[in-house]
C-alpha positions as CSV (number, residue, x, y, z in Angstrom):
1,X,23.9,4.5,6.7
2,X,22.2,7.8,7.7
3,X,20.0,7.4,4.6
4,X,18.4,4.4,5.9
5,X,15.0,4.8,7.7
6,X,14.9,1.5,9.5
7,X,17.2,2.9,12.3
8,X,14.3,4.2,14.2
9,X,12.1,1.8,14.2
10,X,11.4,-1.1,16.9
11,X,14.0,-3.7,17.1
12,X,11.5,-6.0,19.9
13,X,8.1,-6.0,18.3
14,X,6.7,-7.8,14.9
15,X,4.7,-4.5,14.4
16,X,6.0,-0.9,13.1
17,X,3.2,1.1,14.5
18,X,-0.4,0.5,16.5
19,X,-3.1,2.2,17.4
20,X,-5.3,1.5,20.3
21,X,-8.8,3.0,20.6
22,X,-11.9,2.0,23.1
23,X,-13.5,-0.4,20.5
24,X,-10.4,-1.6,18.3
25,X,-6.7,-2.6,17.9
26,X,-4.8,-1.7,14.9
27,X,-1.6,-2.8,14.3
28,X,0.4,-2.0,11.4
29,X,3.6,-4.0,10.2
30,X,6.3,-3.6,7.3
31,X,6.7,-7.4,6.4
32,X,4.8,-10.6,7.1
33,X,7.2,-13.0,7.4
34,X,5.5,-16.7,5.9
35,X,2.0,-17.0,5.3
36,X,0.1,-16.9,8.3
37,X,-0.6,-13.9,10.4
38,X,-0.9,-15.1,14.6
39,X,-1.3,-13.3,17.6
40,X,-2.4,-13.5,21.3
41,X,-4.7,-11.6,23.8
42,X,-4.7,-11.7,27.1
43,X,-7.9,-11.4,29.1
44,X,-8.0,-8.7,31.8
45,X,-11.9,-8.6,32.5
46,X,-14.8,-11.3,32.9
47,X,-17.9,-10.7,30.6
48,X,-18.9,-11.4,27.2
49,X,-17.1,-9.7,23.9
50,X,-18.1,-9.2,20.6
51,X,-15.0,-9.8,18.3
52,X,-15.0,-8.0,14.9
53,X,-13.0,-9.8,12.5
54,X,-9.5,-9.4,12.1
55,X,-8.6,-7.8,8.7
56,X,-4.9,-8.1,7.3
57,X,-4.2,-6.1,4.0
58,X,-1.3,-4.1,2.0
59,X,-1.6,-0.2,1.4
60,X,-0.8,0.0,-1.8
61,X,-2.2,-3.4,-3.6
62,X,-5.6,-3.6,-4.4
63,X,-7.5,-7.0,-4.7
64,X,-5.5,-8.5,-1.7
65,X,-7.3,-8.9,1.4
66,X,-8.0,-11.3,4.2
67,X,-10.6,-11.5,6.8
68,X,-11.5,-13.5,9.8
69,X,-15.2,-14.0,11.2
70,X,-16.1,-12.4,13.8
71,X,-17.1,-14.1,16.8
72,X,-18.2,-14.1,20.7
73,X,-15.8,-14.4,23.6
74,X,-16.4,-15.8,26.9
75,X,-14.5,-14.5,29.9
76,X,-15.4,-15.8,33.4
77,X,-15.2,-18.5,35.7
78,X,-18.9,-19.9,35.3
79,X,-19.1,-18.8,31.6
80,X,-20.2,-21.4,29.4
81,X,-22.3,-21.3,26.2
82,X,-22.7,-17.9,27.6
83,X,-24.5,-18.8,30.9
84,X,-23.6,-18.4,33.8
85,X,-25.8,-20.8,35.9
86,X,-23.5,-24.1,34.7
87,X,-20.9,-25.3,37.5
């Protein structure tokens, strides 16, 4: 149908549309299929991050929001408990 707009939109990813800055990630998607939201990082650097918290809501309905907390991630061979004097 040449009046549908789905035809140009990714047929391999979850997400319609991202955003990558240097201090956040935003993904944006059309449909949330059950009710829970998952996704994956992979780490390409050692050190220790300071995650904001992920924050899922729609556009257009107000009073519906969901937020994680945020929290500290550890990267590194000798990392623990953020020291890096443990074996």
């Amino acid at each position: 149908n040449k009046f549908s707009y789905s035809w140009y939109f990714s047929w391999d990813a979850w997400y319609s549309g991202r955003e990558i800055r240097t201090d956040r990630v935003a993904l944006f998607a059309r449909y949330l299929y059950g009710d829970s939201f998952d996704y994956v990082w992979r780490a390409t650097a050692e050190g220790v991050f300071h995650l904001l918290p992920a924050r899922v809501y729609p556009m257009y309905s107000r009073g519906l929001y969901a937020h994680t907390d945020p929290d500290v991630l550890f990267i590194g061979t000798n990392l623990v408990d953020g020291r890096d004097d443990q074996p």
